[in-house]
C-alpha positions as CSV (number, residue, x, y, z in Angstrom):
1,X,-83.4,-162.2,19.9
2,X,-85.1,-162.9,23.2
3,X,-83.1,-160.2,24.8
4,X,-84.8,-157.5,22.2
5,X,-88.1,-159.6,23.0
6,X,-87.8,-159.2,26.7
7,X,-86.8,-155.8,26.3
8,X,-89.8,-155.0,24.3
9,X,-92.0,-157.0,27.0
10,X,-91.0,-155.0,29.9
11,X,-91.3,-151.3,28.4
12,X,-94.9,-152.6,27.2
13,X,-95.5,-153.8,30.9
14,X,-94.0,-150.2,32.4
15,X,-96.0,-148.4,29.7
16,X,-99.2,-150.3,31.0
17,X,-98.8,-149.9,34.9
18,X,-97.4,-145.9,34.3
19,X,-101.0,-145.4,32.4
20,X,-102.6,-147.3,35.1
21,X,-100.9,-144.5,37.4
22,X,-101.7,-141.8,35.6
23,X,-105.3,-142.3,35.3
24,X,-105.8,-143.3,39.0
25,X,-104.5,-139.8,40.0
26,X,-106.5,-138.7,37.1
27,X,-110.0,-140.4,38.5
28,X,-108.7,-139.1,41.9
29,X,-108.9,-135.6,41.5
30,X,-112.1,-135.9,39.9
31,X,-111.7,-135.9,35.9
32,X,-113.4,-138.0,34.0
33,X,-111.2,-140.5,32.5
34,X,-113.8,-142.0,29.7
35,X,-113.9,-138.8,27.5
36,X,-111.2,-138.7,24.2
37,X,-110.0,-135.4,25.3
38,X,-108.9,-137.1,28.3
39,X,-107.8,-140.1,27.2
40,X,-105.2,-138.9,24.7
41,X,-103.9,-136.6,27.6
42,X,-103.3,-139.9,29.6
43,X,-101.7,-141.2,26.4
44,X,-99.3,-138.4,25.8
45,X,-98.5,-138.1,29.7
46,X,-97.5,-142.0,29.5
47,X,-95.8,-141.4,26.1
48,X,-93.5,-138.3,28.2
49,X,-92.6,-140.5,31.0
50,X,-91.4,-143.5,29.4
51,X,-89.5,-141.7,26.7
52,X,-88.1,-139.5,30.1
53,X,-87.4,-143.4,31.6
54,X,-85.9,-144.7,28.6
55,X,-83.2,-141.9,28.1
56,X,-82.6,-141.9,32.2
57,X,-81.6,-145.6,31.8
58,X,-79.3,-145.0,28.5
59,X,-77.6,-142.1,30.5
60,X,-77.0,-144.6,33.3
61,X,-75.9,-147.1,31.1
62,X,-73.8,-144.5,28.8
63,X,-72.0,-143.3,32.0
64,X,-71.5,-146.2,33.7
65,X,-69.7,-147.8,30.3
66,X,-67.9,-145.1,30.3
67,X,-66.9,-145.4,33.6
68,X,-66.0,-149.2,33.7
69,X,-63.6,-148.8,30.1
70,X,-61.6,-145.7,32.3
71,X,-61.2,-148.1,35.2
72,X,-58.9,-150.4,33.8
């Protein structure tokens, strides 16, 4: 239970600080970050990258199970 809570805690965290990112680079080339159009962009850009993260790390973690059951 506080595994799946912790878990839950630290995509929302990466989800915040990857929007963060993304509308600083946004703001730094010069577009206007308080229109909707804009906004949802930001949203779906964050959306892409952590569902990109999130099957990165189950690859990892895939591979790497399947790498320590082959070792024995």
């Amino acid at each position: 239970m506080i595994n799946r809570l912790l878990t839950t805690l630290s995509v929302a965290l990466y989800a915040f600080v990857v929007s963060y990112l993304v509308a600083s680079v946004f703001d730094k080339y010069g577009i206007e970050t308080n229109t909707i159009l804009n906004s949802v962009f930001i949203l779906l850009t964050t959306i892409v990258i952590i569902i990109l993260t999130v099957i990165l790390i189950v690859a990892i973690n895939r591979f790497l199970v399947s790498r320590q059951g082959t070792d024995n």
